[in-house]
C-alpha positions as CSV (number, residue, x, y, z in Angstrom):
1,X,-2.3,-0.4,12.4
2,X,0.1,-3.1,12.5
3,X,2.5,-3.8,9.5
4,X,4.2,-6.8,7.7
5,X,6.4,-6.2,4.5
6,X,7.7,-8.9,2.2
7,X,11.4,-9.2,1.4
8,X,10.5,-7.8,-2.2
9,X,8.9,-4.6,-0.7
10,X,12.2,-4.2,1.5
11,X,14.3,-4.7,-1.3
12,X,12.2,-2.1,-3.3
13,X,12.4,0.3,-0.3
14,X,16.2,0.0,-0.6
15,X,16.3,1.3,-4.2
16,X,14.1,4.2,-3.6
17,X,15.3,8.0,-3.6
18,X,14.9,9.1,-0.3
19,X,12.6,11.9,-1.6
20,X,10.0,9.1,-2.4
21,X,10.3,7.5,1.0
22,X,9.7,10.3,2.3
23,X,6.4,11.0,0.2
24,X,4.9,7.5,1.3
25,X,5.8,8.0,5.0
26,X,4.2,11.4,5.3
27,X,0.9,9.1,3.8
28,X,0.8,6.6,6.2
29,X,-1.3,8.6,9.1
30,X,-4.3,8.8,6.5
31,X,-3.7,5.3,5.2
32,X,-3.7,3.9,8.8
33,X,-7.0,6.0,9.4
34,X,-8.3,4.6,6.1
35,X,-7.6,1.2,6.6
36,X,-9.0,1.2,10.2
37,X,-12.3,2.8,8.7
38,X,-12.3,0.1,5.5
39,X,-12.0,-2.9,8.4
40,X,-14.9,-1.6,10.3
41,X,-16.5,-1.1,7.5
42,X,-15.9,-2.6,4.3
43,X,-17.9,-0.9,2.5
44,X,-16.7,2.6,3.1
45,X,-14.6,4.5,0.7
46,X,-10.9,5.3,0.2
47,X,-9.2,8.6,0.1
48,X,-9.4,9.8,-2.8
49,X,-5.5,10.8,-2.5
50,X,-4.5,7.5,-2.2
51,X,-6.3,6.0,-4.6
52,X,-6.8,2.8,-3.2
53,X,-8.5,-0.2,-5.0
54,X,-8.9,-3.8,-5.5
55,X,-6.3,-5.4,-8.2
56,X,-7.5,-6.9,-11.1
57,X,-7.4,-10.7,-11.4
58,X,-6.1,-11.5,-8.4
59,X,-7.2,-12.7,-4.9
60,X,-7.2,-10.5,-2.0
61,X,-4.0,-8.1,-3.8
62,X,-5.2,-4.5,-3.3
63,X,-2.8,-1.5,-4.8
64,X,-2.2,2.0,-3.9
65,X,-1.7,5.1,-6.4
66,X,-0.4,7.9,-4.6
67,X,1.7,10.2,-7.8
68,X,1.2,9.1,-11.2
69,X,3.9,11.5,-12.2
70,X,6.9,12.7,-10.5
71,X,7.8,10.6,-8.3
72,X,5.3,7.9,-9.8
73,X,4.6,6.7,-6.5
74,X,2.8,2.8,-6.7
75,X,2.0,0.3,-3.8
76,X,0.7,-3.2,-3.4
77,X,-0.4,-4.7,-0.5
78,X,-3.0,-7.0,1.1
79,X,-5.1,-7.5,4.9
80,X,-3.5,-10.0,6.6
81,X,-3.6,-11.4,10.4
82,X,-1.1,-10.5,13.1
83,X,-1.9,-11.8,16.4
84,X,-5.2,-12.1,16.0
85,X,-5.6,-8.7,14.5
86,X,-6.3,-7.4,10.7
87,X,-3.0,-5.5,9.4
88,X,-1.7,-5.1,6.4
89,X,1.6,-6.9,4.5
90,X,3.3,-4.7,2.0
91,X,4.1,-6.7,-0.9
92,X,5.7,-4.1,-3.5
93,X,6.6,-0.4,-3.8
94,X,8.4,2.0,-6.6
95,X,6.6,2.7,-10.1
96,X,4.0,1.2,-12.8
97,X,6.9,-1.6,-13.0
98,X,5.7,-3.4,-9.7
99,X,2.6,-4.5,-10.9
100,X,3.9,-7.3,-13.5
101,X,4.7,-9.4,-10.1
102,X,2.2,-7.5,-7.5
């Protein structure tokens, strides 16, 4: 699955413990699997670990729940195309915070 990030999730990235990095790395085999199974079929579900869904009033934003406690671990992204293929843009990372500018 290829990748994008916006300078806003690199800057959040920055300010994370290393502890949380580490948390969301060690999820990104299943979300690459899960995103490769929601593009071949849309209407497949989400592991429930990740707790991946649509957000609310906005278009095409989707957000990630991994932790809601210790480390609160929150993620925002959306599909996008990279040469010619669907990948995914991170827009925001860190806690509940992130959402007031997803």
């Amino acid at each position: 699955m290829k990748f994008d990030k916006t300078d806003e999730f690199a800057a959040d990235w920055k300010s994370m413990p290393i502890d949380h990095r580490r948390i969301f790395r060690s999820l990104m085999p299943v979300f690459n699997a899960a995103c490769a199974a929601y593009i071949s079929d849309s209407g497949r579900q989400w592991p429930a670990s990740l707790r991946v869904k649509p957000m609310i009033n906005t278009n095409g934003l989707w957000e990630m729940t991994w932790s809601f406690s210790g480390p609160d671990g929150r993620a925002t992204f959306e599909f996008v195309q990279i040469d010619g293929e669907t990948a995914v843009r991170w827009r925001r990372i860190g806690r509940h915070g992130i959402y007031q500018n997803p």
